[in-house]
N, C-alpha and C positions, 0 to 999 in steps of 0.2 A: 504494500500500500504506500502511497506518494504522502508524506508528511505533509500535514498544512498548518499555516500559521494562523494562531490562532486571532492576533489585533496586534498592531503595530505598537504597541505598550513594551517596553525596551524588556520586561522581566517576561513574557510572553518571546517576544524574540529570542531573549536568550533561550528559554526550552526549546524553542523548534530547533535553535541552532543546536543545541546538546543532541536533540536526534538525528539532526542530519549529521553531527560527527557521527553518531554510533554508525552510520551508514557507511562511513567512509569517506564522506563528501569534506570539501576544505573550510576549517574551522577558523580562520583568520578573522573572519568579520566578528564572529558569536565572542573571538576573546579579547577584542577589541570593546566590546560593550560588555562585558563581564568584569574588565579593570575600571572601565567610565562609572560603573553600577557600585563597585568598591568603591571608589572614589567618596560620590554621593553618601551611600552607608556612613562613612567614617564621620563624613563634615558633621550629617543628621545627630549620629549618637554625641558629637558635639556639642551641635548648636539647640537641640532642642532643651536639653538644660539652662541653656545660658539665658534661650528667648522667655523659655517658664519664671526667669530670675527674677529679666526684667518687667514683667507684666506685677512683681510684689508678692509678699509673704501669704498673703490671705489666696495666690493663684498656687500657689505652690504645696500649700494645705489639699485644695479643694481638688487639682489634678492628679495628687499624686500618686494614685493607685493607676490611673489610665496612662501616665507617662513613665510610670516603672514598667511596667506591661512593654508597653512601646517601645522600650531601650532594650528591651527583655529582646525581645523580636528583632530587634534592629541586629544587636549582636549576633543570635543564630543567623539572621539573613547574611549576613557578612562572614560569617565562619562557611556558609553553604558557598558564600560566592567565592572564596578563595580555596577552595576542594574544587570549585566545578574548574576553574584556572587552573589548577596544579595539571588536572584530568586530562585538558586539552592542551596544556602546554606539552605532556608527556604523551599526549595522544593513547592514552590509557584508555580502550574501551569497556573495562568492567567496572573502573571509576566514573567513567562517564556515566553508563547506566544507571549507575546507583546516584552518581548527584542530580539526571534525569527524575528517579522517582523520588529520591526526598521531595525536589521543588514540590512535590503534589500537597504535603502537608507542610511543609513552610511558608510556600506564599499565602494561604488562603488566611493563616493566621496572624502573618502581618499586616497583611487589609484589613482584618479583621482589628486587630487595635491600632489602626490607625486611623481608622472610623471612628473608634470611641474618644482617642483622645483628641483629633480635631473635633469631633460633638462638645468636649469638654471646655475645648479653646473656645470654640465660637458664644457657649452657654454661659460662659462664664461671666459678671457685669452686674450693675444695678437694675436690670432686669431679668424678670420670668422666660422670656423667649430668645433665643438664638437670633434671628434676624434684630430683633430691637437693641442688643447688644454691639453686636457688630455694627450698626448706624450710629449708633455713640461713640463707639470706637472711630470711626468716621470722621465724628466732627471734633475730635480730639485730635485726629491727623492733619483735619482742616487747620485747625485752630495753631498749629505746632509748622503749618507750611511744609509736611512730609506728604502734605494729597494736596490734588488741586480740587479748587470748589465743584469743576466736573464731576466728579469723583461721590459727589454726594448725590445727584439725580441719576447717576448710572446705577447706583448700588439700589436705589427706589426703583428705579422700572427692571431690575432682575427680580428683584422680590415680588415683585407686581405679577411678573410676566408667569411664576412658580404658581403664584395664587391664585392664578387665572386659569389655568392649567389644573389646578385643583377641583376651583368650582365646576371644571367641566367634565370633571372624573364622578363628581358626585352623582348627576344622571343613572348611575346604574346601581348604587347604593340601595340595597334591602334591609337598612337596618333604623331602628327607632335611632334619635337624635341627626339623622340629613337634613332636617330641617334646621336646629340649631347650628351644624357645622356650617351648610350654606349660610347662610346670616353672619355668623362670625369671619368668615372669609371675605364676604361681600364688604362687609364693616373693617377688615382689614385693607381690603384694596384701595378703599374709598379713602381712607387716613393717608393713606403712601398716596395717592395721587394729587391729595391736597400739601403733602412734603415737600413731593418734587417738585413743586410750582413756584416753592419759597425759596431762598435762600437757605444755605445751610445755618441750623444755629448752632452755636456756641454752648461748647461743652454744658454748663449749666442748665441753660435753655432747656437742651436737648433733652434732659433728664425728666421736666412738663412734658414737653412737645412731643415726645414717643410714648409717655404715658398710655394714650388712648388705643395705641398700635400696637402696643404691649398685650395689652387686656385681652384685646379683639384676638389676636395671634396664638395667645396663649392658651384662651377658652380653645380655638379652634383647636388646638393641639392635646390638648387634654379630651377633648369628643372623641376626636380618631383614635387614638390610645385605648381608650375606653371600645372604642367600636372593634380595632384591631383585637383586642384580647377575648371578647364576647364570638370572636369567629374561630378561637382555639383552646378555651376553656369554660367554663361553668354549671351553674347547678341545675341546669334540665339541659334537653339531645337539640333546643331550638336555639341556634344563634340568636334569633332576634329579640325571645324571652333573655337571654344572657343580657344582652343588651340591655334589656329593660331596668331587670334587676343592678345592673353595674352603674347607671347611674344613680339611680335610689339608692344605693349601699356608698356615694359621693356625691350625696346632694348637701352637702355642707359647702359642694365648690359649685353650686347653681340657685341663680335664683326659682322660686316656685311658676315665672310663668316659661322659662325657660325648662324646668320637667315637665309642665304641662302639654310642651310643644314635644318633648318626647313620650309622651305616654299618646298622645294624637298621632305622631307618626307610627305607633306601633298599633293602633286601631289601627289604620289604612292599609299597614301589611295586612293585619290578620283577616279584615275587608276581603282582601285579594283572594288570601287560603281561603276562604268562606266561599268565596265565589269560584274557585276551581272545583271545590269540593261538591259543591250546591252542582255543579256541571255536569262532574265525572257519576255523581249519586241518579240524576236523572235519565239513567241509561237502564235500560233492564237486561235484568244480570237471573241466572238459574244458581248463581253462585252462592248455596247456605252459609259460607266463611264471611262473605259481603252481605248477603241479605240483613244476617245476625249484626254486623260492625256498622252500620250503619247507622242504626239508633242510637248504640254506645258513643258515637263520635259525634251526633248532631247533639245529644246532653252533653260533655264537653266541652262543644264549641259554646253552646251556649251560658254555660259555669264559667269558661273561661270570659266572654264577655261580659258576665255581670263583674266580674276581679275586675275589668278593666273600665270599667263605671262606678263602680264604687272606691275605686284608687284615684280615680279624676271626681268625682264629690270630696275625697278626703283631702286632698292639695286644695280645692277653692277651699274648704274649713278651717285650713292649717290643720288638720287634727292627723295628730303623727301617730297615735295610739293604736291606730289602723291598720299602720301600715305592715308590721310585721307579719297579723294573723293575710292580709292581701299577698302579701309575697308570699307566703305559703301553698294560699290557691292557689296560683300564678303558675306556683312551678310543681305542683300535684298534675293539674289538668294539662299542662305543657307535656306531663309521662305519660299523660294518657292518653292523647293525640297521638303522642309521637307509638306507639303501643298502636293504636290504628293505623295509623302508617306502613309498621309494620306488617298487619296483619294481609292490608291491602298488598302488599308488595309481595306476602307468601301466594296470595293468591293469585297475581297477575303471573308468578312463575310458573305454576301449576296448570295454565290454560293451554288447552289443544282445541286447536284451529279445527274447523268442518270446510272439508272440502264437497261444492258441490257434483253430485253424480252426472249432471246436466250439462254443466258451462265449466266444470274446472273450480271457478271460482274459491278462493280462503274464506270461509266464514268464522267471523267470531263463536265461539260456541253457546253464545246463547240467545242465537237467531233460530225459529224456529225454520224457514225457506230463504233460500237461496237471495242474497241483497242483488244479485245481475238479472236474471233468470225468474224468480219467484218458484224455484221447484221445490218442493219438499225435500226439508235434508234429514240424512238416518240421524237418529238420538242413539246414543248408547243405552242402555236398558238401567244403568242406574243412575241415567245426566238429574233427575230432580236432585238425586243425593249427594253427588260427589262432583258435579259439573262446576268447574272454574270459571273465571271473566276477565277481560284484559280491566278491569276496574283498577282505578290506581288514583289515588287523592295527588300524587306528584305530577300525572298529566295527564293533560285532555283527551277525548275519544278517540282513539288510533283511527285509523281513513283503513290500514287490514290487521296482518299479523301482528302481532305485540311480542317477536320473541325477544330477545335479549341480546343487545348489541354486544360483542365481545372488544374486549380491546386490543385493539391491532399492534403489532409491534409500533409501527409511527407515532401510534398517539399515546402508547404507555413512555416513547423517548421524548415525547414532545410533553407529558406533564412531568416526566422524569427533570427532565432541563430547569421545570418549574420550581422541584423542590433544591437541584444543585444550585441555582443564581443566588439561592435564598441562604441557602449555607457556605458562600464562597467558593462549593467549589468547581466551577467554572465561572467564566468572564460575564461581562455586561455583552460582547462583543458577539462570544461564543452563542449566549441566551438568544444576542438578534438574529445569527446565522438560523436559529433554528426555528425562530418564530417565521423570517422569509423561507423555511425549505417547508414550511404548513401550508402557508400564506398559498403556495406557489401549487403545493397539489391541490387544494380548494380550487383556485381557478382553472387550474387545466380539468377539474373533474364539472366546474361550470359550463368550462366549453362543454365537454363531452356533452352534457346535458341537454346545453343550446341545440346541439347536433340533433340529438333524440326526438327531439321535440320538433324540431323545421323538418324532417324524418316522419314523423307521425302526421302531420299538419300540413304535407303536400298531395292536394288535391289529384296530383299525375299520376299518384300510387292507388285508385280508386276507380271504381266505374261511376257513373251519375248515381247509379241506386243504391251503389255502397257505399254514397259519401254521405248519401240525406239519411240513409241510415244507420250510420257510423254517428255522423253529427248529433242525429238528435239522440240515440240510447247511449252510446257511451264518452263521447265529447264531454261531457257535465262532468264524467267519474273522474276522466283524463285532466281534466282542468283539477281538478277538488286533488290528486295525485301534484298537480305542478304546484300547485301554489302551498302543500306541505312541503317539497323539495324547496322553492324559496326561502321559506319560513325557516328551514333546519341551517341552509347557506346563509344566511341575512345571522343567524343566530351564533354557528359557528365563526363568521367573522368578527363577530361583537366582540366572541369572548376571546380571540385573536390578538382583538386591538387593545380589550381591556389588561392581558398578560404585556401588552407591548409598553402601557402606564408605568409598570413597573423600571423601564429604565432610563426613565426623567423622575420618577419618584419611588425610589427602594422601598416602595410599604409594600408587607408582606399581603395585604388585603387586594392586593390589583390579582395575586397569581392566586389567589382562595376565589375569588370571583370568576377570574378568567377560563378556568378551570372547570368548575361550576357550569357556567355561560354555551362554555366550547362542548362538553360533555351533552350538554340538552340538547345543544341543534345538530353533533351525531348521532343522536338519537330518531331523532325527527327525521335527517337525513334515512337511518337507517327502513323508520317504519315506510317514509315513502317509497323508497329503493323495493322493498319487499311487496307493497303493491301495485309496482309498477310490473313488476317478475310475476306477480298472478295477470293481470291487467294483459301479459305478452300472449301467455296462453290461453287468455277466456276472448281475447278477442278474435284468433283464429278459428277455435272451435266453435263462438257462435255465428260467425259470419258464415261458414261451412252450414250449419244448422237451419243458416236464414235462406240459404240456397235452396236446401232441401225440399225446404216449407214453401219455396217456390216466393219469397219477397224478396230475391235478389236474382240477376240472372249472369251464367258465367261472362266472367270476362277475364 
């Protein structure tokens, strides 16, 4: 296999170059940037004490666990980097391999705290947030003639430009408090834009004047924090009840109408489940597993909305007394939905299709005649007892088969890539390669699609009397097939571009969603794909049938 490099990031070159020595190939450049990389190391373990010095005692306190860390790392990087020199200098290739595979676990960990302790750097200041720190820093550079007053509207329209970029990430957000984080971002952009308008102030000033940018930034970051952690822990299986509760269990750091506007966002989800639910429920099902679970989940849903009515009486009361035995319910009925869920998902596993003897056709199993055809399809002799349903509270009425998408090698390396960007270990660069090598089979399987479709939809493949009646019985089915195939591509792109979030902003919450997002519309893809594979065969055999019957004539 041809080595490739993974991003032009000089500790990246240097790896590809360590494999292309093990190749054999000439190593001159790779140890030309492996001495430049030493270099660097030595100044770093340096200077970064010196710069911690000058920032004052109270910085040197507060970083010093993330810059011992960081020296910690810096020193093994620099011990690796003069082993993988010796290796190429001696053209050593069983040194070379092994200073090859260390890199795997030495860079990821000094990214890794050099992330924290620049986090450290930048948080550090008389205020709560990282950005308002750094604009103080700012005008203390202004102020000292080390920055030009440029310098002060450049640093406002990055921060701006981050925030904006934010609020348009939040669109896909499912969790109580999107309304609060919008708001707080919105109210942060809105402060930086009235900034940059001013002159820079003067150190003191500036200490008022970001006040307000502060707050707004801060709140916003404490949301996300709060929303991040609800998506990988807590006390029920529902992220957004997490949610619920994580703010209630820190509402010492919100005012009462600002919970009020998260316990309303978390109505409007549960609206949503209610209204999938109410969907998938009004389908008839022979299914005893679902017949039974259905009652059990609409008392439930309904338990759970009185929690969520009498948790918004108790916040307009102030009356706190409440709220404990309410979080209780909350997260009873939240086990017991998700328990439905369950039960629903045993079920949709367990269903077998009815084919009919007529047209071919997949029938749901608990169609009594044929959905193409109308013929009578055979029952099993114990379908009232034991007969399953593609019934599923996670999603709407399948158009045929409901089996079970498997995951493809692609798509288990394509969310595999999801959890390494997240752990370091691969690149930001490596993550893009593989979001375009997704990206790129979606559209070539679009075309294909396009193809299918201007394929089906050409008139010259028809006689007159097979078109009028093509058109009118199964055209409707053909269309209701395309526009689930959009529906699953429109979907899988979402969640494409929402994993693609993640590398303008490292939240772990872009690849839980995009994940999420991308999984549903192959899903979608997949049920369409399966009735379109019945749809191939039932439309030969009835047009064959319609001949027969004498309402088509050969052609």
């Amino acid at each position: 296999m041809i080595p490739r490099q993974e991003s032009d990031h000089p500790i990246d070159r240097i790896r590809f170059g360590l494999m292309v020595a093990i190749g054999g190939e000439d190593s001159s450049e790779t140890l030309e940037l492996v001495k430049n990389q030493e270099r660097i190391a030595r100044r770093e373990i340096d200077e970064v004490p010196k710069r911690a010095e000058s920032r004052g005692p109270e910085f040197l306190e507060y970083s010093a666990a993330s810059r011992t860390q960081l020296l910690t790392h810096l020193e093994e990087y620099l011990n690796w980097l003069t082993k993988a020199k010796d290796a190429l200098e001696s053209q050593n290739s069983s040194e070379t391999v092994e200073a090859y595979e260390e890199s795997q676990e030495i860079l990821p960990k000094l990214n890794a705290a050099l992330e924290a302790y620049s986090a450290d750097f930048a948080s550090f200041g008389p205020f709560q947030s990282a950005p308002a720190n750094t604009l103080h820093r700012m005008t203390e550079g202004i102020a000292t003639g080390e920055l030009p007053k440029a310098a002060w509207r450049e640093y406002c329209e990055y921060y701006q430009r981050g925030i904006e970029g934010r609020i348009e990430q939040l669109e896909q957000v499912q969790l109580p408090g999107r309304t609060l984080l919008r708001e707080s971002y919105d109210r942060s952009a809105d402060i930086l834009q009235d900034l940059l308008e001013q002159e820079p102030p003067t150190p003191d000033a500036g200490l008022e004047s970001l006040k307000p940018f502060d707050h707004a930034y801060h709140t916003a970051e404490k949301v996300e924090n709060l929303m991040k952690e609800a998506t990988q822990s807590g006390d029920t299986p529902i992220p957004a009840t997490n949610a619920l509760l994580k703010f209630f269990s820190h509402r010492e750091s919100f005012g009462r109408e600002a919970l009020a506007g998260v316990v309303e966002d978390y109505g409007e989800i549960m609206d949503r489940y209610s209204e999938n639910f109410e969907d998938a429920a009004s389908r008839p099902t022979d299914s005893a597993l679902v017949q039974e679970e259905i009652p059990r989940t609409l008392d439930n849903l309904d338990a759970h909305y009185a929690a969520i009515e009498e948790l918004e009486e108790a916040l307009e009361e102030s009356d706190e007394s409440k709220l404990e035995e309410l979080f209780s319910r909350l997260k009873s009925t939240a086990d017991l939905l998700e328990e439905s869920r369950e039960v629903y998902e045993t079920a949709a596993l367990h269903q077998t299709n009815i084919a009919c003897p007529s047209c071919g056709r997949s029938n749901p199993p608990e169609n009594r005649n044929c959905e193409s055809c109308g013929e009578i399809l055979p029952r099993p002799e114990d379908a009232g007892a034991t007969q399953s349903s593609t019934f599923s509270i996670l999603s709407g009425p399948a158009l045929e088969e409901n089996q079970q998408l498997e995951m493809t090698e692609n798509v288990a390396r394509l969310f595999q890539s999801c959890d390494d960007v997240n752990d370091g270990k691969i690149t930001h660069e490596q993550f893009a390669a593989e979001l375009q090598l997704a990206s790129a089979g979606l559209k070539e399987f679009t075309e294909e699609l396009d193809g299918l479709a201007a394929t089906a939809l050409d008139e010259t493949n028809f006689t007159p009397e097979q078109m009028e009646y093509w058109q009118t019985t199964h055209l409707p089915y053909l269309e209701e097939v395309a526009v689930t195939f959009q529906a699953g591509i429109d979907e899988t792109q979402e969640g494409l571009q929402t994993m693609e979030q993640y590398l303008a902003d490292p939240n772990e919450i872009h690849l839980i969603e995009g994940i999420r997002i991308t999984w549903q519309g192959l899903n979608t893809i997949h049920r369409a794909r399966l009735s379109m594979e019945t749809y191939d065969k039932m439309l030969s055999d009835v047009m064959e049938e319609a001949r027969e019957e004498g309402l088509l004539t050969e052609g």
